[in-house]
GULUMDREN-781935 format. One record per atom (N, C-alpha, C): atom name; x, y, z. Coordinates in steps of 0.2 Angstrom, whole numbers. Layout:
BEGIN
SITE,CA,X,Y,Z
...
This chain:
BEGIN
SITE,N,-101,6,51
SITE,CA,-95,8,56
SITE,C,-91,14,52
SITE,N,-90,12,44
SITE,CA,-88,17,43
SITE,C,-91,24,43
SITE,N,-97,24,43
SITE,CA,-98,34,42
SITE,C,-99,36,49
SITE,N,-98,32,55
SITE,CA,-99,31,62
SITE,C,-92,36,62
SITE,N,-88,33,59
SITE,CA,-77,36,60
SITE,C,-80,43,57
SITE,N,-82,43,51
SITE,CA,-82,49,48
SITE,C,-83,55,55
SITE,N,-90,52,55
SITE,CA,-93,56,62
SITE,C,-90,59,68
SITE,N,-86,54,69
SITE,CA,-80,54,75
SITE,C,-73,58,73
SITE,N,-71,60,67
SITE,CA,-68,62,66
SITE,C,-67,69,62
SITE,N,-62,72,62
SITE,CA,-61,80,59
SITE,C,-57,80,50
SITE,N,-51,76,53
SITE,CA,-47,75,46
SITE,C,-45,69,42
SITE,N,-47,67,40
SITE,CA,-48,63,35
SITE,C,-42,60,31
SITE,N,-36,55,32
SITE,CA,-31,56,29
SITE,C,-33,49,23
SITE,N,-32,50,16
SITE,CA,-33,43,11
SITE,C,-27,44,9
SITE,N,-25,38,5
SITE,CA,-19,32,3
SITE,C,-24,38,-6
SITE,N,-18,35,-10
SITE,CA,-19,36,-18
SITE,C,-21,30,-22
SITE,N,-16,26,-22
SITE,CA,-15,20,-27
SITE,C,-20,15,-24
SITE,N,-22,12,-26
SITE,CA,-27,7,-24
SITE,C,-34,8,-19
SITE,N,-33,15,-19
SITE,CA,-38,17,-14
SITE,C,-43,21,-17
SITE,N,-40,28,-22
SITE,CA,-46,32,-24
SITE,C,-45,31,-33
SITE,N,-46,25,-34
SITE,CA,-46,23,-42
SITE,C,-48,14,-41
SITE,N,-53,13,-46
SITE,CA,-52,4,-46
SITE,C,-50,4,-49
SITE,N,-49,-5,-49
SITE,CA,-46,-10,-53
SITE,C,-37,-11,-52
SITE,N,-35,-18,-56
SITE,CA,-29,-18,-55
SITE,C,-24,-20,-60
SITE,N,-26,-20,-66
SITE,CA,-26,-19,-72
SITE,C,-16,-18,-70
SITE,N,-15,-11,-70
SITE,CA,-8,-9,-68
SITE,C,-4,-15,-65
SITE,N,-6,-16,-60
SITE,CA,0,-22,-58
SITE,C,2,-27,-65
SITE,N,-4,-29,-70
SITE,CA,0,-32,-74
SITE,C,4,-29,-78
SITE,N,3,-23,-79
SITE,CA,9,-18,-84
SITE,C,14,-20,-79
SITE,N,15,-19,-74
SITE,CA,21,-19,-69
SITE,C,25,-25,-71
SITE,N,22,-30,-71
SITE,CA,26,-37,-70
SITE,C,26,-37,-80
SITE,N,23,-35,-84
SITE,CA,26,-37,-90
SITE,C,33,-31,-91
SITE,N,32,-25,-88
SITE,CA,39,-17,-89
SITE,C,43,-25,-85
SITE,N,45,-26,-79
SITE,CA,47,-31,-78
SITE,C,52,-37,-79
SITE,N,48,-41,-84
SITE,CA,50,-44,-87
SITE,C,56,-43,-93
SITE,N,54,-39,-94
SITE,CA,55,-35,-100
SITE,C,66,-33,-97
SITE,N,65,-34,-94
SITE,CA,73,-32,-89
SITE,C,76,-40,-88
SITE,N,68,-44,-89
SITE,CA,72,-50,-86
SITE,C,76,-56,-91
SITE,N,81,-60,-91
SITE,CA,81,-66,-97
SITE,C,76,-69,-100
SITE,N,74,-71,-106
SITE,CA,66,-73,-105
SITE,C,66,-82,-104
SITE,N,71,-82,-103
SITE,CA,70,-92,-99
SITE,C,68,-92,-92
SITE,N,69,-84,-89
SITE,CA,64,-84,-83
SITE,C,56,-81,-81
SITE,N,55,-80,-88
SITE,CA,48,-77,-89
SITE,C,44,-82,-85
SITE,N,43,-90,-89
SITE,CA,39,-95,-86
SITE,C,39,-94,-78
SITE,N,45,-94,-76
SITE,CA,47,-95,-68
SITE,C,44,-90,-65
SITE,N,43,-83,-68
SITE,CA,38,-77,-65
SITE,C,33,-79,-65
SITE,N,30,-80,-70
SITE,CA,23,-79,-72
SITE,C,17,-83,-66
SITE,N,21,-89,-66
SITE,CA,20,-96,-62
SITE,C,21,-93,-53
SITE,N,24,-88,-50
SITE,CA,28,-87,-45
SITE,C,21,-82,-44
SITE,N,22,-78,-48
SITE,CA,15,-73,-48
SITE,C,9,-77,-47
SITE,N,5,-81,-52
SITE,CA,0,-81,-51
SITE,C,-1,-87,-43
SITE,N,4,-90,-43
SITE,CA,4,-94,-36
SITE,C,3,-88,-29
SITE,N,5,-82,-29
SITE,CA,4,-77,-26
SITE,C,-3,-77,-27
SITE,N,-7,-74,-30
SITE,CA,-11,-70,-32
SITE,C,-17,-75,-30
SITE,N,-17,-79,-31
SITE,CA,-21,-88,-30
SITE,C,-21,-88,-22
SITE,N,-15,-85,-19
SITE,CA,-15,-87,-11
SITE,C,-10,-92,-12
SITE,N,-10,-94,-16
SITE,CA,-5,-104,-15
SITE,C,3,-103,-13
SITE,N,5,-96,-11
SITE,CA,13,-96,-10
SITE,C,14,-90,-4
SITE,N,20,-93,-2
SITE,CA,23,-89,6
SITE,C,21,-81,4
SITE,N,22,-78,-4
SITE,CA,24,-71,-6
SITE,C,15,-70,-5
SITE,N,16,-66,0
SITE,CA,10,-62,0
SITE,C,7,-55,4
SITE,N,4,-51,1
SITE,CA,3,-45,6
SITE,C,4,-46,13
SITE,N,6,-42,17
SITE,CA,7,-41,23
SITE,C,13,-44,26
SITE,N,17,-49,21
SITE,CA,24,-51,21
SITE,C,26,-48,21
SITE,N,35,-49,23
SITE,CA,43,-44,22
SITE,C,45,-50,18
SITE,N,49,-46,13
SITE,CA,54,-47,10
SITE,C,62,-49,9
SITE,N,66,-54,11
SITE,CA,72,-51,15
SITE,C,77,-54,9
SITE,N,79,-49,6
SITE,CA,82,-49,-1
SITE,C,88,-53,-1
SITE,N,95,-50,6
SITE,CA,98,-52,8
SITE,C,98,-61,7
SITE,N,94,-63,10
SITE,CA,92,-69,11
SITE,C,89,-72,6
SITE,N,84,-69,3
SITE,CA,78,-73,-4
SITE,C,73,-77,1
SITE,N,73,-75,4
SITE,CA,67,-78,10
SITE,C,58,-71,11
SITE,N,56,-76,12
SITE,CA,48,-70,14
SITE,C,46,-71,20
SITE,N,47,-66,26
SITE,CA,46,-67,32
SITE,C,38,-67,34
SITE,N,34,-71,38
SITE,CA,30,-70,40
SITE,C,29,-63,46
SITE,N,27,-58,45
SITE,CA,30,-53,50
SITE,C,22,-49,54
SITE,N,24,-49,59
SITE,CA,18,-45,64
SITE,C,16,-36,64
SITE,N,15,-33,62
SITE,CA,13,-26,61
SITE,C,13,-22,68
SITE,N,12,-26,74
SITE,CA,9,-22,79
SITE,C,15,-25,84
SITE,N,18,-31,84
SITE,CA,23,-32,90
SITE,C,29,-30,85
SITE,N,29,-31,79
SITE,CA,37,-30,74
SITE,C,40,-36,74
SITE,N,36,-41,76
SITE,CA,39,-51,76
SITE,C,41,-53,70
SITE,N,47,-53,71
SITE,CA,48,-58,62
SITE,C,46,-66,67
SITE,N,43,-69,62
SITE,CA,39,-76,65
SITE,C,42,-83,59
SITE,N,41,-80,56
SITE,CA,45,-89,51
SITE,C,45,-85,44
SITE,N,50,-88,44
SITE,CA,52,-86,34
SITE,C,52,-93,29
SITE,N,51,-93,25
SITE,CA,50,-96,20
SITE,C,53,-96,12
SITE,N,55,-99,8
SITE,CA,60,-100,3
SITE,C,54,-99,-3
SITE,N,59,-100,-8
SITE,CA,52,-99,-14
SITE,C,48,-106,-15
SITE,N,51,-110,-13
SITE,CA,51,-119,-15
SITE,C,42,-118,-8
SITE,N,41,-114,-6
SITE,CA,36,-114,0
SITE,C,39,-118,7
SITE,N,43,-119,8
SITE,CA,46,-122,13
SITE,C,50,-119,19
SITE,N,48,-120,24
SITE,CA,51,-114,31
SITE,C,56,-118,33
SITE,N,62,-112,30
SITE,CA,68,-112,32
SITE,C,70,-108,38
SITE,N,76,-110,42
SITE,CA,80,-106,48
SITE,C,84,-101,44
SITE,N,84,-96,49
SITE,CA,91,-89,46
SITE,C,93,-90,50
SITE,N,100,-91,51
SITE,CA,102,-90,57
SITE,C,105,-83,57
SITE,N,106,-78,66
SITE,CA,108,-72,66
SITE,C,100,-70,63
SITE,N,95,-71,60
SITE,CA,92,-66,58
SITE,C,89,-62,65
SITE,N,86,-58,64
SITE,CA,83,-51,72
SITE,C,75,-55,74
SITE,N,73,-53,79
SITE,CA,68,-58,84
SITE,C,61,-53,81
SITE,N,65,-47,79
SITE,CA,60,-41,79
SITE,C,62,-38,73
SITE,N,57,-36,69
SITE,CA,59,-28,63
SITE,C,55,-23,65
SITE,N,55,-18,66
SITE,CA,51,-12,66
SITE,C,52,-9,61
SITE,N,46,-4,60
SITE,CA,46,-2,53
SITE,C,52,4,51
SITE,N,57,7,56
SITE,CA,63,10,53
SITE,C,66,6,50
SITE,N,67,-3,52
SITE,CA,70,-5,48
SITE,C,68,-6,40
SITE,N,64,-4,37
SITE,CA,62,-6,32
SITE,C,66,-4,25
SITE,N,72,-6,24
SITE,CA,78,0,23
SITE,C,78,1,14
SITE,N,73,-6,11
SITE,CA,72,-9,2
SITE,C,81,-12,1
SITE,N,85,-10,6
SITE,CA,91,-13,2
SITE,C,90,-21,4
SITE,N,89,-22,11
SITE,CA,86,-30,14
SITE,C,77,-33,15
SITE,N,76,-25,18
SITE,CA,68,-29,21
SITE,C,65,-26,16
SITE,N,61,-28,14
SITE,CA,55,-24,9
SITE,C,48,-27,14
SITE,N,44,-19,15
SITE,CA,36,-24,16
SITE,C,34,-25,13
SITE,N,29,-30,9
SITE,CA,26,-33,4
SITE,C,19,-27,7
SITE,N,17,-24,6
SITE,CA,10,-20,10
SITE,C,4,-19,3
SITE,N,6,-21,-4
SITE,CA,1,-21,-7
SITE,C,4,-22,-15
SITE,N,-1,-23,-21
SITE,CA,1,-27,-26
SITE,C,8,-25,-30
SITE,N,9,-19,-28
SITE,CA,15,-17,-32
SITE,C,22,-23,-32
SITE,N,19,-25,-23
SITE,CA,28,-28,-21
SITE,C,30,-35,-21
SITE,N,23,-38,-24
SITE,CA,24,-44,-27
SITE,C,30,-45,-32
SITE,N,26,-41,-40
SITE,CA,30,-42,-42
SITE,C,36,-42,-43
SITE,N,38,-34,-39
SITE,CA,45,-31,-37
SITE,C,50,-38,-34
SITE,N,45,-41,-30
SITE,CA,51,-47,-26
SITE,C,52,-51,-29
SITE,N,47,-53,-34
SITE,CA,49,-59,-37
SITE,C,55,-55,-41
SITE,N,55,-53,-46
SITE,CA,60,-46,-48
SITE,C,67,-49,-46
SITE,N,66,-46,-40
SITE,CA,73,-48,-35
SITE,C,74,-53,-34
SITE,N,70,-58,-34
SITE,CA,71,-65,-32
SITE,C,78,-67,-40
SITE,N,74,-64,-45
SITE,CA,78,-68,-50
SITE,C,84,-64,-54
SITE,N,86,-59,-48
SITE,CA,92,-55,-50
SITE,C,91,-49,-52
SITE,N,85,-45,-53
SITE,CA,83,-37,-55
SITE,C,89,-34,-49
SITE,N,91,-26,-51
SITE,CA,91,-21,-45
SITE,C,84,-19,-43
SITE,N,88,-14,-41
SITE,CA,84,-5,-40
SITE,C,81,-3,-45
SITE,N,86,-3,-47
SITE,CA,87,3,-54
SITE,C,82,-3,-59
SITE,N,83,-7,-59
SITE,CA,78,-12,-66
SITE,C,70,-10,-62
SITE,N,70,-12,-56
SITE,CA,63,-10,-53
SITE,C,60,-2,-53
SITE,N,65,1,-52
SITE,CA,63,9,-53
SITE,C,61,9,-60
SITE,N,65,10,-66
SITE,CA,63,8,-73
SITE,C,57,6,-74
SITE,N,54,-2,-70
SITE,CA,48,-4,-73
SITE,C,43,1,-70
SITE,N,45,2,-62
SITE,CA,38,5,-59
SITE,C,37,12,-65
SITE,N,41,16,-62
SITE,CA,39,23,-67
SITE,C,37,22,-77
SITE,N,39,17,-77
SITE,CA,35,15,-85
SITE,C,30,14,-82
SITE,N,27,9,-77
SITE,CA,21,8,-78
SITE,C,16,12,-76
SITE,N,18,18,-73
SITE,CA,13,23,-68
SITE,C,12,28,-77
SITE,N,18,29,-81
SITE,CA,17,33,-87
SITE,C,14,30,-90
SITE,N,10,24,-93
SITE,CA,5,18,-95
SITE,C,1,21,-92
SITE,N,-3,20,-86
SITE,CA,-7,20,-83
SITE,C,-11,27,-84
SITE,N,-7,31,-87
SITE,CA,-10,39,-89
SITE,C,-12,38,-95
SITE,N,-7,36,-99
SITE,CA,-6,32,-108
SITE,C,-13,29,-110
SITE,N,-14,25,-106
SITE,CA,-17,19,-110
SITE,C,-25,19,-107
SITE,N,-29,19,-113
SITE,CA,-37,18,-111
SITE,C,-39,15,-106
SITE,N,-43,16,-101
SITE,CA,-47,9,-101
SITE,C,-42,9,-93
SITE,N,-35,10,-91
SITE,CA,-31,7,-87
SITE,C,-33,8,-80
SITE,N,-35,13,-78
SITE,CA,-37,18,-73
SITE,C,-46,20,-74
SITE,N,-48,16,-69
SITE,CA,-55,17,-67
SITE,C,-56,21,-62
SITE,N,-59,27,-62
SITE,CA,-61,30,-58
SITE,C,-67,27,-54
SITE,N,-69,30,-47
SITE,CA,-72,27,-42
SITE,C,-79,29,-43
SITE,N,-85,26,-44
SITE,CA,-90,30,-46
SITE,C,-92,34,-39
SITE,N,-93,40,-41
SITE,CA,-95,46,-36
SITE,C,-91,47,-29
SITE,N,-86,45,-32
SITE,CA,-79,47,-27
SITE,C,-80,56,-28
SITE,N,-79,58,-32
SITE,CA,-77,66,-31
SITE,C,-84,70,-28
SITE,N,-90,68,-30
SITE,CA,-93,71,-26
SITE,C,-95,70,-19
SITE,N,-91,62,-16
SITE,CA,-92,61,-12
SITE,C,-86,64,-7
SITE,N,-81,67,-10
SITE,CA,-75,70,-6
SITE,C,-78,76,-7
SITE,N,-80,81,-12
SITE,CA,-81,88,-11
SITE,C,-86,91,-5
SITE,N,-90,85,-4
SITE,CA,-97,84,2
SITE,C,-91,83,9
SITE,N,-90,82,8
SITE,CA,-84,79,13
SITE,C,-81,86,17
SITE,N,-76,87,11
SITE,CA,-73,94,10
SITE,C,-76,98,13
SITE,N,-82,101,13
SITE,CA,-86,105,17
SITE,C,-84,105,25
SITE,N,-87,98,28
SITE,CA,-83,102,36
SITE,C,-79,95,39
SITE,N,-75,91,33
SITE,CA,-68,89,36
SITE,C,-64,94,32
SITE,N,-55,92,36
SITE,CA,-50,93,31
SITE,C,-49,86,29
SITE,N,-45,85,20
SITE,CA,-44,80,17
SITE,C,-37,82,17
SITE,N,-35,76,19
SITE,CA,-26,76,17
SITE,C,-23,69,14
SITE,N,-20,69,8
SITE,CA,-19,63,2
SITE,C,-10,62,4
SITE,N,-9,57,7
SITE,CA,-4,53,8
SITE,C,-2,47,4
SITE,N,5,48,1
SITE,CA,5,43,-5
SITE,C,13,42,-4
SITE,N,16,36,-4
SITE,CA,21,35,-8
SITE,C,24,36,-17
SITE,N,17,40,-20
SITE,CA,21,40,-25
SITE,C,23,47,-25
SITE,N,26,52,-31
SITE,CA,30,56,-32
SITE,C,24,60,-35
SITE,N,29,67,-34
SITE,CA,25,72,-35
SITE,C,22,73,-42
SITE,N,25,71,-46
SITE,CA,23,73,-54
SITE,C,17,68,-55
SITE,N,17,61,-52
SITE,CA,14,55,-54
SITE,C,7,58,-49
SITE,N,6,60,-44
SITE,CA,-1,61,-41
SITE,C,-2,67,-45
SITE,N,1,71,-46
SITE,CA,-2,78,-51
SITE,C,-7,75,-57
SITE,N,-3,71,-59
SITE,CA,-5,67,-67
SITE,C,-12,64,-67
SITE,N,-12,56,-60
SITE,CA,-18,57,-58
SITE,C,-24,57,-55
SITE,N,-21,63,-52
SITE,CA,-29,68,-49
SITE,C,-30,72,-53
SITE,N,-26,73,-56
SITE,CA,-30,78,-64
SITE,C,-33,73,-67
SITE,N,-29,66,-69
SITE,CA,-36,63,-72
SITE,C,-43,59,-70
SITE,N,-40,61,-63
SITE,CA,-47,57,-58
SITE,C,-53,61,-56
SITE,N,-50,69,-58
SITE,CA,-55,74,-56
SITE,C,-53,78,-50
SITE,N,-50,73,-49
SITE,CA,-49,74,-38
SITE,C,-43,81,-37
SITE,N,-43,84,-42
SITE,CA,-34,89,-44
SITE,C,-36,95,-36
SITE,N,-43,97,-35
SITE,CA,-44,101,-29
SITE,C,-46,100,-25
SITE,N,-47,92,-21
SITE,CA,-52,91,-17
SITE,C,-46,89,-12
SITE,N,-41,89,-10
SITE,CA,-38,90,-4
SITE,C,-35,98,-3
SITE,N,-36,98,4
SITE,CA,-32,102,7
SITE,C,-26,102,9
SITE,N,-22,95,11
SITE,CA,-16,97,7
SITE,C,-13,89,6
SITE,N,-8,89,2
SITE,CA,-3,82,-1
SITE,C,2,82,0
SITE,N,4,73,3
SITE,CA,9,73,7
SITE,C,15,65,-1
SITE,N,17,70,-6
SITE,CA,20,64,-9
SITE,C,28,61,-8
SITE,N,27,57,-10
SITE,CA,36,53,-8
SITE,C,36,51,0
SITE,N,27,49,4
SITE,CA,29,48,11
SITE,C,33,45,13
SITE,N,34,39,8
SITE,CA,40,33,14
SITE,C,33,29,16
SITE,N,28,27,17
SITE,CA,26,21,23
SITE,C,29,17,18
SITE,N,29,13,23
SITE,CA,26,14,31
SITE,C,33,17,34
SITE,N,42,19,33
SITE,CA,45,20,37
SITE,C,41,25,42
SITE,N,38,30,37
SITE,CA,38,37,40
SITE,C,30,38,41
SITE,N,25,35,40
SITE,CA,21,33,42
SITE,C,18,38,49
SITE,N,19,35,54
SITE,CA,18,36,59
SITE,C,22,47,61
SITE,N,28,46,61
SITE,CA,28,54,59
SITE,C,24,59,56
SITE,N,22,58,47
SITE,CA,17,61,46
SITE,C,11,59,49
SITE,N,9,54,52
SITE,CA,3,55,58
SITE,C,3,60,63
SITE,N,9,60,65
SITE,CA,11,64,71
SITE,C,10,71,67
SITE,N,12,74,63
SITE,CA,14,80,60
SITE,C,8,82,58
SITE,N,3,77,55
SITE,CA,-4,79,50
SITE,C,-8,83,61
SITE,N,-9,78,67
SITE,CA,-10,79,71
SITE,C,-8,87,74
SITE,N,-2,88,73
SITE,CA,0,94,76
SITE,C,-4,100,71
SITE,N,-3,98,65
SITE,CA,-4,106,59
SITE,C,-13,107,60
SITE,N,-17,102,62
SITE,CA,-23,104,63
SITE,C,-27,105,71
SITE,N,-20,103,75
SITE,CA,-24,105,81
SITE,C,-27,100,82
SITE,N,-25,94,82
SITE,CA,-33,88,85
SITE,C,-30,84,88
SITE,N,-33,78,92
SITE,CA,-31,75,96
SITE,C,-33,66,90
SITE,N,-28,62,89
SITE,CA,-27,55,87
SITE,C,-31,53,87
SITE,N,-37,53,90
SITE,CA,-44,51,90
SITE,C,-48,56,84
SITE,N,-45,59,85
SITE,CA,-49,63,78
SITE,C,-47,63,72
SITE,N,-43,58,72
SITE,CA,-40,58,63
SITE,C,-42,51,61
SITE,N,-44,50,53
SITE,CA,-45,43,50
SITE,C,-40,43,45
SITE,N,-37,36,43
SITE,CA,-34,33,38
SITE,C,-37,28,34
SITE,N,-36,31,28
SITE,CA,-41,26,24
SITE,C,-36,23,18
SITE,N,-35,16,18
SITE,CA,-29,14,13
SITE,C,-30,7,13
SITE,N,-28,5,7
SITE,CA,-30,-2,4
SITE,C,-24,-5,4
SITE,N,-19,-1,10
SITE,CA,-13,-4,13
SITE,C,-13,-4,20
SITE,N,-13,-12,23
SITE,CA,-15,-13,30
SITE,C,-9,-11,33
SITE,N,-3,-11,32
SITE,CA,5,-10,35
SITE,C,6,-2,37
SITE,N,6,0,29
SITE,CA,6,7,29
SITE,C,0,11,30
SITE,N,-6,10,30
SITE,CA,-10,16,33
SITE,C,-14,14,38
SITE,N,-17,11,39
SITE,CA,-21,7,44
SITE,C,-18,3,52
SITE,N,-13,-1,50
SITE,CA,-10,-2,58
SITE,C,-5,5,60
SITE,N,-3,7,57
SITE,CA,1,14,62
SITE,C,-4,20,64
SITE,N,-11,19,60
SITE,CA,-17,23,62
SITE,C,-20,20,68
SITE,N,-18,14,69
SITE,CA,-21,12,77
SITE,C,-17,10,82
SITE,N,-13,11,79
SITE,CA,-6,12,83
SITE,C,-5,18,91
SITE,N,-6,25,85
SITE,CA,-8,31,87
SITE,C,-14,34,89
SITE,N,-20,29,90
SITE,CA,-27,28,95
SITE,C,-31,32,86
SITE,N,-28,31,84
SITE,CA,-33,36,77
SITE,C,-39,31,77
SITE,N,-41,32,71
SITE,CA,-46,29,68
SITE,C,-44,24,60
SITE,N,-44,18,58
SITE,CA,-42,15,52
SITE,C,-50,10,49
SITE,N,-48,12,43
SITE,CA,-53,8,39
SITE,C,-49,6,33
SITE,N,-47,-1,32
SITE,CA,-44,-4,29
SITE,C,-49,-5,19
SITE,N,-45,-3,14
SITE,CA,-49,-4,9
SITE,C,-46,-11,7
SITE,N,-51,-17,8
SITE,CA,-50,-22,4
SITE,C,-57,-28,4
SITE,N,-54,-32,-3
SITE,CA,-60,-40,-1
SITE,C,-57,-45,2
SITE,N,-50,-44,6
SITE,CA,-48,-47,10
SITE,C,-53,-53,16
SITE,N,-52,-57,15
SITE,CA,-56,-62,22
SITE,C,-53,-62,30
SITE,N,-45,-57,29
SITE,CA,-41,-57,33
SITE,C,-44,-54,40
SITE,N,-43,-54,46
SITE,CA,-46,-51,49
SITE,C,-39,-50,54
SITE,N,-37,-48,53
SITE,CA,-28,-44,57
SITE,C,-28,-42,65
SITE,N,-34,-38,64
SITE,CA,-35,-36,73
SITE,C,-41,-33,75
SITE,N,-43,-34,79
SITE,CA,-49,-34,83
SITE,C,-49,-25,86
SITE,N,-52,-23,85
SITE,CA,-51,-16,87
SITE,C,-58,-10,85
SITE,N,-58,-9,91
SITE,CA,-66,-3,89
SITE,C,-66,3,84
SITE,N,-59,3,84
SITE,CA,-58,12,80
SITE,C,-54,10,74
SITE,N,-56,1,69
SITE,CA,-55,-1,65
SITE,C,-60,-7,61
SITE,N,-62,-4,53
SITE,CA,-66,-9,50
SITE,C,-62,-10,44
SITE,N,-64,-14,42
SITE,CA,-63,-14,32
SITE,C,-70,-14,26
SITE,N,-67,-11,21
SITE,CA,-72,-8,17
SITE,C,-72,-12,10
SITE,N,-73,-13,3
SITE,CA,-71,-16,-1
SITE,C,-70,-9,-6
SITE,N,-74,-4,-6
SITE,CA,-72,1,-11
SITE,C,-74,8,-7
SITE,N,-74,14,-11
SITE,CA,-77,20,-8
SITE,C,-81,21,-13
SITE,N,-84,17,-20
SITE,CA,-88,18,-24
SITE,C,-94,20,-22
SITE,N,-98,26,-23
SITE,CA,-105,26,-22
SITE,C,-108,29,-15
SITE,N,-100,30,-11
SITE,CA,-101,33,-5
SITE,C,-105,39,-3
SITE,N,-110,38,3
SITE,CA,-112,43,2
SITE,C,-114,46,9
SITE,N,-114,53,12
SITE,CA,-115,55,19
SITE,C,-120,53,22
């Protein structure tokens, strides 16, 4: 199905982080920069909180919200915006009372809701969970994106990613959507090879608030109609439901077992390793 989408469509939109690089190595820089802000009598408490995440064995998990306000992980719907049950760190489903019936993704504000949409924001919650800011969160993130350029070994490139986008490049347009920042994608794609294979780069997105606008905007500057455009991101929140949302085309990157929603002009992949026309 996937080279079917390719087929079917003109421009081509990829995610950056977890999408056009393996491995995940990084997340654990993250949680140890982290740490590193946090009392170490709550080390054990993290470490334990994480790995119960990452096992599957706790509420805190991708495609969750976050509700800081509360210290709660809402079970939340991508396509209705249903907040459906929350849950405590102890794994037990507690009542909010006043909480909203519904979140859409304007609300997604990081003061209250955070989406959990991919490994980054495990950590981060837990963070929160045990007193971090912003500010302690932003410190650990940008140290650990500065590592990831630093440090051997940390960032695996995709085998035959770049000549598979240069092939590409020929008669799609390639457009690279990232929530990170502009210096951190420069740094990247320079070490990935990829520094010239898009046509253009959209950094500091916002998804998912903003998500769907840049759909909107990438749709208008090429002239195509939402059936023409693919999103490819190893974040189902942010790239993939607001691409089916908008009648596009989404190809989910993961080894997820998840199976989210039933839809023709949507599959999941495990990598773009080896890809070929």
């Amino acid at each position: 199905m996937f080279k079917s989408f390719i087929e079917k469509t003109d421009v081509i939109v990829f995610d950056l982080d977890g999408t056009l690089y393996e491995g995940d190595q990084h997340f654990g820089l993250m949680v140890n920069n982290l740490k590193q802000r946090l009392p170490e009598e709550h080390h054990q408490a993290f470490n334990e909180l994480y790995e119960k995440s990452l096992a599957g064995e706790h509420a805190l998990a991708i495609g969750k919200v976050y509700d800081i306000q509360e210290d709660v992980i809402w079970t939340w719907d991508p396509f209705t915006s249903e907040l459906k049950e929350a849950h405590n760190w102890n794994n037990e489903v507690v009542t909010i009372e006043d909480a909203p019936k519904t979140l859409p993704v304007s609300g997604f504000d990081y003061k209250r809701w955070v989406p959990i949409g991919d490994g980054w924001w495990p950590p981060y919650s837990i963070a929160r969970h045990f007193g971090l800011t912003n500010v302690d969160t932003e410190w650990a993130y940008h140290r650990t994106k500065e590592q990831m350029a630093e440090l051997d070994g940390m960032l695996e490139p995709t085998p035959g990613l770049r000549e598979f986008l240069t092939e590409l490049g020929k008669t799609k347009k390639l457009v690279l959507m990232t929530n990170s920042e502009k210096v951190d994608v420069a740094r990247l794609l320079k070490f990935l090879g990829l520094d010239e294979v898009f046509n253009d780069i959209i950094p500091s997105a916002l998804k998912p608030k903003n998500t769907k606008p840049h759909f909107e905007d990438i749709v208008k500057r090429y002239n195509v109609k939402p059936e023409q455009v693919l999103s490819i991101g190893d974040n189902f929140m942010n790239e993939v439901a607001p691409a089916l949302q908008l009648g596009m085309y989404g190809v989910w990157l993961t080894t997820s077992k998840d199976h989210p929603v039933e839809d023709e002009k949507y599959t999941k992949i495990p990598t773009l390793a080896n890809m070929t026309l």
